[in-house]
C-alpha positions as a Markdown table, in Angstrom:
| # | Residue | x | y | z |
|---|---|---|---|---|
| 1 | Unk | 22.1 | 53.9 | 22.4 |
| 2 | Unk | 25.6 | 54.0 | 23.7 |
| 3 | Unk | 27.4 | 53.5 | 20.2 |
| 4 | Unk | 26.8 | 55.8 | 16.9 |
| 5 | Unk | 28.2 | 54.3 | 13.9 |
| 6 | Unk | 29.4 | 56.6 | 11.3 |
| 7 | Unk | 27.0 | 57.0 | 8.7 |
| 8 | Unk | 24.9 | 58.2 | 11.9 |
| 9 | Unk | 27.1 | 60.6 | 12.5 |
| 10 | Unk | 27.4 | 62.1 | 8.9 |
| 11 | Unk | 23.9 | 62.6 | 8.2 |
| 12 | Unk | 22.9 | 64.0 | 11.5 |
| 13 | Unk | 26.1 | 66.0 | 12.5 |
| 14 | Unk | 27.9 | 66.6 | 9.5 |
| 15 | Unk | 25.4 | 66.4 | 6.4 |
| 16 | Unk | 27.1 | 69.5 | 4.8 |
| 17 | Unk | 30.1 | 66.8 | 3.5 |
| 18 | Unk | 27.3 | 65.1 | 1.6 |
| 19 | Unk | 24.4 | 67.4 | 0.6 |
| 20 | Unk | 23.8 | 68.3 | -2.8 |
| 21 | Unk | 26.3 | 65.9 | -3.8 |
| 22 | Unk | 26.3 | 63.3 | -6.3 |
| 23 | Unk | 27.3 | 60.4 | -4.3 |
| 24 | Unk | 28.5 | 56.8 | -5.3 |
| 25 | Unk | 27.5 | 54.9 | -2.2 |
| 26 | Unk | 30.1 | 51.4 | -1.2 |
| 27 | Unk | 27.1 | 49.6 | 0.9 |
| 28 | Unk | 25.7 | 46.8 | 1.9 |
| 29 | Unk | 22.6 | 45.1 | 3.7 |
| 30 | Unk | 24.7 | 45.8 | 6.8 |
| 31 | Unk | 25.1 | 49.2 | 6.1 |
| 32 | Unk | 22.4 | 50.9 | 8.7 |
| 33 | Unk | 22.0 | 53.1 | 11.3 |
| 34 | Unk | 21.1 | 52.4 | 15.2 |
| 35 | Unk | 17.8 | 52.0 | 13.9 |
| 36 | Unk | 18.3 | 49.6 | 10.9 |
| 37 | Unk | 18.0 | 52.7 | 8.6 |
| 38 | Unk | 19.8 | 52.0 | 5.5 |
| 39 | Unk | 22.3 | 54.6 | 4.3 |
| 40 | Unk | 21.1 | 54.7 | 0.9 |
| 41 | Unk | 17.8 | 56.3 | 2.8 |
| 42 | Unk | 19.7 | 58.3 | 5.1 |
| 43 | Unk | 22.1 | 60.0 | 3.0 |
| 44 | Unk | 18.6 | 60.5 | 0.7 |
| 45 | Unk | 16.1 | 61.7 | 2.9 |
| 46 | Unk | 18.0 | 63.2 | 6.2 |
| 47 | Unk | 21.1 | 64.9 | 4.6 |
| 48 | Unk | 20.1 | 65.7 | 1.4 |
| 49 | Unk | 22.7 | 63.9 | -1.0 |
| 50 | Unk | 21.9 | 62.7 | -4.3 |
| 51 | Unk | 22.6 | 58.6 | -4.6 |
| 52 | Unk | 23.1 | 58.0 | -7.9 |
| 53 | Unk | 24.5 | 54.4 | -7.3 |
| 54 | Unk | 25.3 | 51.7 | -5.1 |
| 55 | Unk | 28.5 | 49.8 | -5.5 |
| 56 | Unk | 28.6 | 46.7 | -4.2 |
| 57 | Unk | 31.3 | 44.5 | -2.9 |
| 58 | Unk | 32.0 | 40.4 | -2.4 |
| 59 | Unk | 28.1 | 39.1 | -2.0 |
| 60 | Unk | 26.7 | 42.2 | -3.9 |
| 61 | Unk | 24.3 | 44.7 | -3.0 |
| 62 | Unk | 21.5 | 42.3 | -1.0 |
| 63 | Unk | 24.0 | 40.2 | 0.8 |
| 64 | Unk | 22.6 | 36.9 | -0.8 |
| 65 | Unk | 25.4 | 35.8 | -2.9 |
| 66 | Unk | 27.8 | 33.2 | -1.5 |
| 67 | Unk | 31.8 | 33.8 | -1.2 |
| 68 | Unk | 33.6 | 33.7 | -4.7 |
| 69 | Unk | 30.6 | 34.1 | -6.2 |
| 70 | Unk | 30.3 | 36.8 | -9.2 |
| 71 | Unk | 27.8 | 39.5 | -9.3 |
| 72 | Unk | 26.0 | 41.0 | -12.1 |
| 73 | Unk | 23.6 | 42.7 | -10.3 |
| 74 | Unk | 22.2 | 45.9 | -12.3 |
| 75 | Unk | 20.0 | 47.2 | -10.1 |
| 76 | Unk | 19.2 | 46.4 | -5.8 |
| 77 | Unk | 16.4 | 45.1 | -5.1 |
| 78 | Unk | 16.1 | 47.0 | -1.4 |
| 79 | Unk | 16.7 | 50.0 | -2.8 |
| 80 | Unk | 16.0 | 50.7 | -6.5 |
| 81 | Unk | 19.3 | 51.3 | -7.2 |
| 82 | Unk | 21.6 | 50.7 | -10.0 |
| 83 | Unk | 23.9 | 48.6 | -8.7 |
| 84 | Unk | 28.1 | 48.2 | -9.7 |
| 85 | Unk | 29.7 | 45.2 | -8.7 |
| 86 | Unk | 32.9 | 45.1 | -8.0 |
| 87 | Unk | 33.0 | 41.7 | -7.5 |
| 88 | Unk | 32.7 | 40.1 | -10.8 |
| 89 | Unk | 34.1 | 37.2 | -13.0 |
| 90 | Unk | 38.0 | 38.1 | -12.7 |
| 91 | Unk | 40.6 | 40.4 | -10.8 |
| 92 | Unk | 39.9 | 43.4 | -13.0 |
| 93 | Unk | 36.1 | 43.4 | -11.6 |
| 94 | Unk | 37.9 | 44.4 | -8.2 |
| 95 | Unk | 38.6 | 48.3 | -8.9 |
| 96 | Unk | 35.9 | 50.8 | -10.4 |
| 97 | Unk | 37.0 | 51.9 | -13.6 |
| 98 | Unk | 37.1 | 55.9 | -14.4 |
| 99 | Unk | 33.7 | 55.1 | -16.2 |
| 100 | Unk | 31.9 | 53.7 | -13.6 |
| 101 | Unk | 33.0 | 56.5 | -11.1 |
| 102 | Unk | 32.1 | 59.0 | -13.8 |
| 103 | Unk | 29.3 | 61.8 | -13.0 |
| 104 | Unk | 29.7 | 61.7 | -9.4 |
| 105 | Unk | 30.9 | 64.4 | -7.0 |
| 106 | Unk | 32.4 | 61.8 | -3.7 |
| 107 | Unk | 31.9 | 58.2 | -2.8 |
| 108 | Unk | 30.4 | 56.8 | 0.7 |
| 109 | Unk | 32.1 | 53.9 | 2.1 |
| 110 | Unk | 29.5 | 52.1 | 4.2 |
| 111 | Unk | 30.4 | 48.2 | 5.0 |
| 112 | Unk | 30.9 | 45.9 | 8.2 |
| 113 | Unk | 34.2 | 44.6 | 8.8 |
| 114 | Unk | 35.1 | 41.7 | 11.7 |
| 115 | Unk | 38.8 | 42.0 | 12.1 |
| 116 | Unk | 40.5 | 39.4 | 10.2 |
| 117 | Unk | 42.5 | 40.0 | 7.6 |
| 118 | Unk | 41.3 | 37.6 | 5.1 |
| 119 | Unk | 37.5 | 39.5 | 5.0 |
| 120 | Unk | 37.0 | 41.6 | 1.8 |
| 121 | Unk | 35.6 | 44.3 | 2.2 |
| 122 | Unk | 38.4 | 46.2 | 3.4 |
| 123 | Unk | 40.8 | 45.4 | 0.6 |
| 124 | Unk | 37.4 | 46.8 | -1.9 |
| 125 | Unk | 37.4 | 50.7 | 0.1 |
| 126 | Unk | 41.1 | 50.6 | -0.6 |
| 127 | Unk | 40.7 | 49.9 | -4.3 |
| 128 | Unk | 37.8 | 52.4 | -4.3 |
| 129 | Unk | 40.3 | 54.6 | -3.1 |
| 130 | Unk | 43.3 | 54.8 | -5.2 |
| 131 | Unk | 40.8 | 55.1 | -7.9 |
| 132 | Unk | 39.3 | 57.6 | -7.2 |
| 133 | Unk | 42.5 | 59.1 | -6.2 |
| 134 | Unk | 43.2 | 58.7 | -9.4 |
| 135 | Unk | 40.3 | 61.1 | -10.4 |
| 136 | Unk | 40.3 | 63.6 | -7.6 |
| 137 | Unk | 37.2 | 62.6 | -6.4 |
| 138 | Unk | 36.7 | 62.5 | -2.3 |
| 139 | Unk | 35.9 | 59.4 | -0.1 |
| 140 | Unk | 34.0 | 59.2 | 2.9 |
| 141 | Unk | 34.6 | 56.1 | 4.9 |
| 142 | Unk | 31.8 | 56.2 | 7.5 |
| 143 | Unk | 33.4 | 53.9 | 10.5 |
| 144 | Unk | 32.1 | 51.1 | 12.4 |
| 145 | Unk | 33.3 | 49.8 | 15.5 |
| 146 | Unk | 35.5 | 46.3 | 15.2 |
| 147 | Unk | 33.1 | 43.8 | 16.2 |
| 148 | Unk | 35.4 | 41.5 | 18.2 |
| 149 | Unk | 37.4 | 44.3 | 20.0 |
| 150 | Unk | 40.2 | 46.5 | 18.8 |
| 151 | Unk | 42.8 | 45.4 | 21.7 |
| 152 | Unk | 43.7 | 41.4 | 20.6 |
| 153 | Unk | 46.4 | 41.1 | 17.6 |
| 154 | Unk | 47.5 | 37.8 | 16.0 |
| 155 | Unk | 49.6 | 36.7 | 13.0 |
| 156 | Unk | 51.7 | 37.8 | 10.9 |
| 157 | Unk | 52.5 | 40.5 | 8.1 |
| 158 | Unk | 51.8 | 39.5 | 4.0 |
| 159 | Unk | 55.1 | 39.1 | 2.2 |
| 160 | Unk | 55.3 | 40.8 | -1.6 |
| 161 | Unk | 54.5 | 37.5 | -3.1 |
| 162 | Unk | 51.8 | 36.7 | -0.8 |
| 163 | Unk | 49.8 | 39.7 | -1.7 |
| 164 | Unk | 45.7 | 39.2 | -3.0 |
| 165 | Unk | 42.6 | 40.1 | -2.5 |
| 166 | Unk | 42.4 | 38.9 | 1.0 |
| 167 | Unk | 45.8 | 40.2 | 1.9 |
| 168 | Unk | 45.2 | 43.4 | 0.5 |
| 169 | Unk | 47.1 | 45.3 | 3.3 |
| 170 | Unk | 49.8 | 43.8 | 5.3 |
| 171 | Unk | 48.5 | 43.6 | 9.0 |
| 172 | Unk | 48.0 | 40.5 | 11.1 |
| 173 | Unk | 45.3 | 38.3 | 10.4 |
| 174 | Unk | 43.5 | 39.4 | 13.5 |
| 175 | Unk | 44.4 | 43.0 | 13.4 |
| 176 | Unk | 42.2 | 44.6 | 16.2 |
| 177 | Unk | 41.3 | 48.1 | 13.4 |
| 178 | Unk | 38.0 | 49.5 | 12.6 |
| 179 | Unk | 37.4 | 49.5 | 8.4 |
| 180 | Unk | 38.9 | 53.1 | 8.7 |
| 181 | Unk | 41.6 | 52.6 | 10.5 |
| 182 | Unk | 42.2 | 49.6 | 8.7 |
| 183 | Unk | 41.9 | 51.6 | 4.9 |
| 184 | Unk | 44.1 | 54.6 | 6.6 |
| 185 | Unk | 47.2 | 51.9 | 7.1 |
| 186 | Unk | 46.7 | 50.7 | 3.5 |
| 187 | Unk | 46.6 | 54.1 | 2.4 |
| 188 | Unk | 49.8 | 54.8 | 4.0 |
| 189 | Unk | 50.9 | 51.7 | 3.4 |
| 190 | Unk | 51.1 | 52.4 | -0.3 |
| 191 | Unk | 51.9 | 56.4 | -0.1 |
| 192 | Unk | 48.6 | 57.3 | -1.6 |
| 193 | Unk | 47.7 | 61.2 | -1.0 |
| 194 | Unk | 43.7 | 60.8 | -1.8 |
| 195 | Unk | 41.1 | 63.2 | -0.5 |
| 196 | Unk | 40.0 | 61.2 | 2.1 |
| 197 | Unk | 37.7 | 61.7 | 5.3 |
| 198 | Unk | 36.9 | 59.8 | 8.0 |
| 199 | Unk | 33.8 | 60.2 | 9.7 |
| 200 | Unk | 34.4 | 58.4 | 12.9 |
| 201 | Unk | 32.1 | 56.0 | 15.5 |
| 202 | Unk | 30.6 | 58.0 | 18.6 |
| 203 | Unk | 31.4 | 56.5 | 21.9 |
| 204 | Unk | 33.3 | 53.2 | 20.8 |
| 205 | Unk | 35.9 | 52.4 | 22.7 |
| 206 | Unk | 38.6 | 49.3 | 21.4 |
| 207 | Unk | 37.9 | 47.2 | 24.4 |
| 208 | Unk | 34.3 | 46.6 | 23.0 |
| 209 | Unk | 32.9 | 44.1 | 21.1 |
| 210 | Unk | 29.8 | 44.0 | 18.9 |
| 211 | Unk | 27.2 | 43.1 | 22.0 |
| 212 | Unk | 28.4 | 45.8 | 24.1 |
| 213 | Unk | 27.4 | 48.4 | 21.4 |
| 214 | Unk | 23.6 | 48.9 | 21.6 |
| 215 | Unk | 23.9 | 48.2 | 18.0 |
| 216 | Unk | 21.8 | 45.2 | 16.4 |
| 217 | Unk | 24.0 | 42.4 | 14.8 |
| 218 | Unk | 23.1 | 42.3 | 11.2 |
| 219 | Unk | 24.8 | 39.7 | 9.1 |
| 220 | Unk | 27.7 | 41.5 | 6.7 |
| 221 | Unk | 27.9 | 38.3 | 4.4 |
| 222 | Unk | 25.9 | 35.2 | 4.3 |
| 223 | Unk | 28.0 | 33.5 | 6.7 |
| 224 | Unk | 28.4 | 35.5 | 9.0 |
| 225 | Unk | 25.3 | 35.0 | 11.1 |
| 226 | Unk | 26.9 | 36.1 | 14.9 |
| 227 | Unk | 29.8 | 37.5 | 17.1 |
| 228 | Unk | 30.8 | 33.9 | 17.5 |
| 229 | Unk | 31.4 | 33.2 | 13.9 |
| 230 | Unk | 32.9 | 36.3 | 13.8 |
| 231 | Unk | 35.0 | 35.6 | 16.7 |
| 232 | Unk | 36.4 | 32.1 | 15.5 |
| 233 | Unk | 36.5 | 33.6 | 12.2 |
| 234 | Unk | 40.4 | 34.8 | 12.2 |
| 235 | Unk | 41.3 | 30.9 | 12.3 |
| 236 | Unk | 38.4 | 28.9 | 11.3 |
| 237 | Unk | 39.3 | 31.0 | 7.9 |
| 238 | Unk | 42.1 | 28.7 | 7.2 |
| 239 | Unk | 39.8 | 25.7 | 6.6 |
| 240 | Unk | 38.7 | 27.2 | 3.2 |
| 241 | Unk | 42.4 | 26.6 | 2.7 |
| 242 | Unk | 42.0 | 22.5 | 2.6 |
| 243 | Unk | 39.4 | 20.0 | 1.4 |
| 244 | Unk | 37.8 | 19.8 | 5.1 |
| 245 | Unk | 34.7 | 21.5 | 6.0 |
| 246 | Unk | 34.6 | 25.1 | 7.5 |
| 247 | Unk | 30.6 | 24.3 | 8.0 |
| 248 | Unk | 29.6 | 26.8 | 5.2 |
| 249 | Unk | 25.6 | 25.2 | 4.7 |
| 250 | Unk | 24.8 | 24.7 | 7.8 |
| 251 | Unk | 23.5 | 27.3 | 10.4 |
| 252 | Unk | 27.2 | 27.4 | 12.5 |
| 253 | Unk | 29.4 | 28.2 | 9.9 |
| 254 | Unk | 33.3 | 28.1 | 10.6 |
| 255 | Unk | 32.0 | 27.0 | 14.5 |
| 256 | Unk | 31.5 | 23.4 | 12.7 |
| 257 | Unk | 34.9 | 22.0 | 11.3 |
| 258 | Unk | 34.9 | 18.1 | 9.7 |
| 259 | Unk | 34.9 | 15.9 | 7.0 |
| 260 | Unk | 33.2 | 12.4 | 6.0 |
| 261 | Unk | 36.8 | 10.6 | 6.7 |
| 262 | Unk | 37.0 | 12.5 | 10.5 |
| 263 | Unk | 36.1 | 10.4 | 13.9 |
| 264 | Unk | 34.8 | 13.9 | 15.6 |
| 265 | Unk | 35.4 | 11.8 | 18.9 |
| 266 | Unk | 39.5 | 11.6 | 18.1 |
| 267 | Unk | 39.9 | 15.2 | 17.0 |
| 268 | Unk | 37.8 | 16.8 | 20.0 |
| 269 | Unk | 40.2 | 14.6 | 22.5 |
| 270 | Unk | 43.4 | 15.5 | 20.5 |
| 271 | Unk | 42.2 | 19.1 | 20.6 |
| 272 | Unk | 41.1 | 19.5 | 24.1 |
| 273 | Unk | 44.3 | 17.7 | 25.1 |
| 274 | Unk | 46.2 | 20.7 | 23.8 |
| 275 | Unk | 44.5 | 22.6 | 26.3 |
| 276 | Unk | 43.8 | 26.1 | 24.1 |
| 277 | Unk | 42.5 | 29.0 | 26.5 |
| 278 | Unk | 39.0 | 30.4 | 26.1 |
| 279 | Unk | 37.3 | 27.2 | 24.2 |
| 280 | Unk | 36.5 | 23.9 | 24.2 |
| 281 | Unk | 35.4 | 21.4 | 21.4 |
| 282 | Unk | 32.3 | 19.3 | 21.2 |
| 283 | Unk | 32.2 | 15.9 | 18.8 |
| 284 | Unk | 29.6 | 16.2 | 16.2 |
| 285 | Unk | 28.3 | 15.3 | 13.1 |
| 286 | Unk | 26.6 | 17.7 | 10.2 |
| 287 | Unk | 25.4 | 17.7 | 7.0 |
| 288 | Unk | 26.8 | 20.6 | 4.3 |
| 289 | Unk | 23.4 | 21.5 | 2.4 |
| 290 | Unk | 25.9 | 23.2 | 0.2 |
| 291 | Unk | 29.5 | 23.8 | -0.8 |
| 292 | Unk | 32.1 | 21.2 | 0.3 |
| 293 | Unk | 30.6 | 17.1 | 1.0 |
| 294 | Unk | 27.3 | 19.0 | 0.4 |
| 295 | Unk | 24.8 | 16.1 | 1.0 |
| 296 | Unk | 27.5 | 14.1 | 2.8 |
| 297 | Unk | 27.7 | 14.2 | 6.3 |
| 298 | Unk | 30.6 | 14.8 | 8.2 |
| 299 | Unk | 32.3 | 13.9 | 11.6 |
| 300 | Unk | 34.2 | 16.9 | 12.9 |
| 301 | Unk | 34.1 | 19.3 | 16.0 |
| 302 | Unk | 32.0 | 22.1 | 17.3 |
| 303 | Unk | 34.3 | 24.9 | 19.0 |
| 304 | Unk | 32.5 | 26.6 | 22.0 |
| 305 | Unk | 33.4 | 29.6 | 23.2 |
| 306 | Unk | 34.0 | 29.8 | 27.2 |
| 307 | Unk | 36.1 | 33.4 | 27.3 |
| 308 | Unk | 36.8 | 35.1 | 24.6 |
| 309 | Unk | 39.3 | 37.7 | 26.3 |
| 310 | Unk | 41.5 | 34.6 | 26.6 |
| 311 | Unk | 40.3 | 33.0 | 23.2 |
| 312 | Unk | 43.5 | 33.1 | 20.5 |
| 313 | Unk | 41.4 | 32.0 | 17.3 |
| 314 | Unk | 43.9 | 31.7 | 14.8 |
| 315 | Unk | 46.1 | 29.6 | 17.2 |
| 316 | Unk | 43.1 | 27.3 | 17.7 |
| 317 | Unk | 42.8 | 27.3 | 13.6 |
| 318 | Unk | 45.8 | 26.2 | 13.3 |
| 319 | Unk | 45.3 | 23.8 | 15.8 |
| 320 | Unk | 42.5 | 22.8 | 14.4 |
| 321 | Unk | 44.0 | 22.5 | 10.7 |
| 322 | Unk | 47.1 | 20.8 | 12.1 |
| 323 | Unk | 45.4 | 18.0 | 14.3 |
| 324 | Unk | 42.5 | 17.0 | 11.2 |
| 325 | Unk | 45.6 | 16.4 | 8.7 |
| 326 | Unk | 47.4 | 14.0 | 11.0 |
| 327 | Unk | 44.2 | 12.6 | 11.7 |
| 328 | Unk | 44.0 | 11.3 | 8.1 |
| 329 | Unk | 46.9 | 12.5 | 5.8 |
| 330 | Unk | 46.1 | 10.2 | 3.3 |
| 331 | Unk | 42.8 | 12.2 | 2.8 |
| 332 | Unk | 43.8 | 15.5 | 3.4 |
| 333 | Unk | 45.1 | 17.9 | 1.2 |
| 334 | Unk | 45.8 | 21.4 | 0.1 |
| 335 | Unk | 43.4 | 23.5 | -1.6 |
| 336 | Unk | 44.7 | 23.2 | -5.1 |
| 337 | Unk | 41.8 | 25.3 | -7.4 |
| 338 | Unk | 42.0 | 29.2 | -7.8 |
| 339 | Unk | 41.4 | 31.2 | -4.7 |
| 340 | Unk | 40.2 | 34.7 | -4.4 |
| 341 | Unk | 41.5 | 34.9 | -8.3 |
| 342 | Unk | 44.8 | 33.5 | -8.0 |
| 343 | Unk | 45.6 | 30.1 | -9.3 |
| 344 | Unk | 49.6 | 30.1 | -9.0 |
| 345 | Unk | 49.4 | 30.1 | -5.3 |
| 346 | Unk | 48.0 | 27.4 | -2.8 |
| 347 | Unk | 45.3 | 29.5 | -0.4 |
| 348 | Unk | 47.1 | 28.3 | 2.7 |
| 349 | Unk | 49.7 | 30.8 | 1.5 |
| 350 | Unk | 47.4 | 33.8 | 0.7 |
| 351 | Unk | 45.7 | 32.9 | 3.6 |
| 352 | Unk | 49.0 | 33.0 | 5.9 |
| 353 | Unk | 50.8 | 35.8 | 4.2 |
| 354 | Unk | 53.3 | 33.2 | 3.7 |
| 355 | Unk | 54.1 | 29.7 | 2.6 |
| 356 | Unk | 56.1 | 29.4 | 5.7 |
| 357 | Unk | 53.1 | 28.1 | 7.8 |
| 358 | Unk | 52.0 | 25.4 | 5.4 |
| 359 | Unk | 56.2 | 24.5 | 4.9 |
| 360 | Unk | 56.2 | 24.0 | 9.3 |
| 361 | Unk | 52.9 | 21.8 | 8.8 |
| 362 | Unk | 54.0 | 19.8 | 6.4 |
| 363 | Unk | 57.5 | 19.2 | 8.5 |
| 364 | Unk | 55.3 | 17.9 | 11.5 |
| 365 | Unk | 55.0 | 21.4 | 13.5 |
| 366 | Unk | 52.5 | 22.0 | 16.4 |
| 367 | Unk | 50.6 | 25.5 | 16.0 |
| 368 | Unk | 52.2 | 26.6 | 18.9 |
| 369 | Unk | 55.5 | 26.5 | 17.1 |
| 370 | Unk | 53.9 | 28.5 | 14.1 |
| 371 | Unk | 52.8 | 31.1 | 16.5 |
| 372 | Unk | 55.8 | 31.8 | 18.0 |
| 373 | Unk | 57.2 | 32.3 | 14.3 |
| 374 | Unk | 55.0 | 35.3 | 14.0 |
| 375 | Unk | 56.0 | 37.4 | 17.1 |
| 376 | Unk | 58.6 | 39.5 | 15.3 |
| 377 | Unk | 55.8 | 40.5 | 12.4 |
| 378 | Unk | 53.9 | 40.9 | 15.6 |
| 379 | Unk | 56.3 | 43.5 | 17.2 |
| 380 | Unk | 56.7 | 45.7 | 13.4 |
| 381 | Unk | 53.0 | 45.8 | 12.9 |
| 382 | Unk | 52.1 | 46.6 | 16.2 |
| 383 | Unk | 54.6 | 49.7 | 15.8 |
| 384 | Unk | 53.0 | 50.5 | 12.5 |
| 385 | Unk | 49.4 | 50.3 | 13.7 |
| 386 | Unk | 50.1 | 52.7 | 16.4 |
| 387 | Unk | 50.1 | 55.9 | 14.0 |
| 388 | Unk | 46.7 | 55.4 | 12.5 |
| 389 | Unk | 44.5 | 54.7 | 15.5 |
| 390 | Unk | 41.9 | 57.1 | 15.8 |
| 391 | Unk | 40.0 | 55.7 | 19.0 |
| 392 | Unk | 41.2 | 55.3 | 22.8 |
């Protein structure tokens, strides 16, 4: 196996951090070994730690639940388990309370990030964090590699009013950290002194991606089913943002982009006329079984990936967000309900960092104008992620 995730590395090289201990475990489905071992078992049975409890993020503990959707899960049905959620029915659900973090000696962090910003789990660790910070109680964050590659960067930084769950820590949208490098920024980010360790990945290196690991994909959310999801996911993302389809119920999710009102024919032409590196876009039709014009079917585009070095997804979501509304303006619109627990805010903005992307769209801008407003965010983050890098 040429990559050891952390949790691997823990229990078979450093299980004296863990055993004996009373440990809160931050896990999900996609929280196993090289041999689909779940952690829950490892830190059990090969180091010798006492899991009292899982805590579960966005999708809780079995990975079955859909996005935005609140868990009340009391006890996993993989493990046995009594289960925490800390993804419940409003923003207060987001942090562990003293209570719930009560009776136990460290937490493990144990969850699969894919690069972009906007993915949750991330933003959960570094709750789990400062409250337990708060308590003097030590977290683990056992590391995984980045599964599309910890060398490409895109976007821009969150301003102050932008900040929510899914823009948790100011980085770019594609921000090319593992989780612990991603939880280290946010830790200095917000001058937080907590007893923290990271155990890190054996043999990753940042120019790899998921299928050059050894390690077996195993989906992190419900929609999440491959690399290429996760690889369009940095801009496909900004489709939850409108009342077009990202293709959540149906097997390509965020690779399938429409609506009923779409000619898939026009918007592949406009979009390949563009002439975006590293893709190319297919007409199509689908039908949601679920979730936006569920039962409806839609026109729309499929993006296929021809080089994914050269690939710039969030350019290419913009582009794809951009070309759909001048397609049909009359039909398409903003995402107006509550997003991710805010309801003051449009989720273009959250999603952005910004309202200055939807204010450029709005004016008539192409999305390569909107990524050129970005390279000075660009330039400070880069500069910032340089201190907590951990691998060459």
């Amino acid at each position: 196996m040429n990559v050891r995730p952390g949790i691997e590395v823990l229990v078979r090289e450093r299980p004296e951090l863990v055993r004996g201990q009373r440990v809160g475990l931050l896990a999900h489905p996609a929280s196993v070994d090289s041999r689909l071992c779940h952690a829950a078992s490892l830190l059990t049975g090969v180091a010798g730690a006492r899991v009292e409890r899982l805590f579960a993020p966005e999708h809780g503990a079995a990975g079955a639940l859909q996005d935005m959707v609140a868990s009340e899960e009391t006890r996993d049905p993989l493990t046995g388990l009594p289960v925490v959620s800390l993804y419940g029915d409003d923003a207060s659900s987001l942090s562990p309370s003293p209570e719930l973090l009560e009776g136990l000696d460290l937490v493990v962090a144990d969850l699969v990030d894919i690069g972009s910003r906007y993915y949750t789990f991330a933003a959960t660790v570094l709750r789990m964090i400062e409250e337990a910070a708060k308590l003097g109680l030590r977290v683990i964050i056992a590391d995984r590699p980045n599964p599309i590659g910890g060398l490409s960067l895109e976007g821009n930084l969150v301003a102050p009013a932008q900040r929510s769950f899914v823009g948790e820590i100011s980085v770019a949208n594609r921000h090319g950290m593992t989780l612990g490098e991603l939880c280290r920024y946010g830790v200095a980010e917000r001058g937080l002194d907590p007893d923290l360790e990271l155990v890190p990945v054996r043999g990753w290196r940042r120019e790899q991606w998921a299928d050059q690991t050894g390690l077996a994909w195993v989906l992190p959310s419900p929609n999440m089913p491959t690399l290429d999801t996760a690889t369009v996911y940095p801009g496909a993302c900004l489709i939850e943002s409108t009342n077009l389809s990202e293709g959540r119920g149906t097997t390509r999710p965020f690779e399938l982009v429409g609506a009923p009102w779409i000619d898939g024919s026009r918007l592949a032409e406009a979009l390949t006329n563009l002439e975006l590196p590293g893709v190319v876009f297919r007409p199509v039709s689908f039908l949601p079984a679920f979730q936006k014009h569920a039962g409806t079917v839609c026109g729309g585009v499929q993006l296929h990936l021809r080089d994914r070095l050269r690939f710039r997804p969030l350019l290419t979501g913009l582009a794809l967000l951009i070309e759909a509304r001048r397609q049909a303006p009359e039909r398409f619109r903003w995402r107006s309900e509550a997003y991710e627990f805010v309801s003051d805010q449009p989720a273009i903005d959250l999603l952005a960092g910004t309202p200055r992307w939807r204010e450029l769209i709005e004016a008539g801008a192409e999305a390569r104008e909107i990524e050129a407003s970005w390279a000075a965010d660009l330039a400070i983050f880069e500069e910032r992620r340089a201190s907590v890098l951990v691998y060459p």
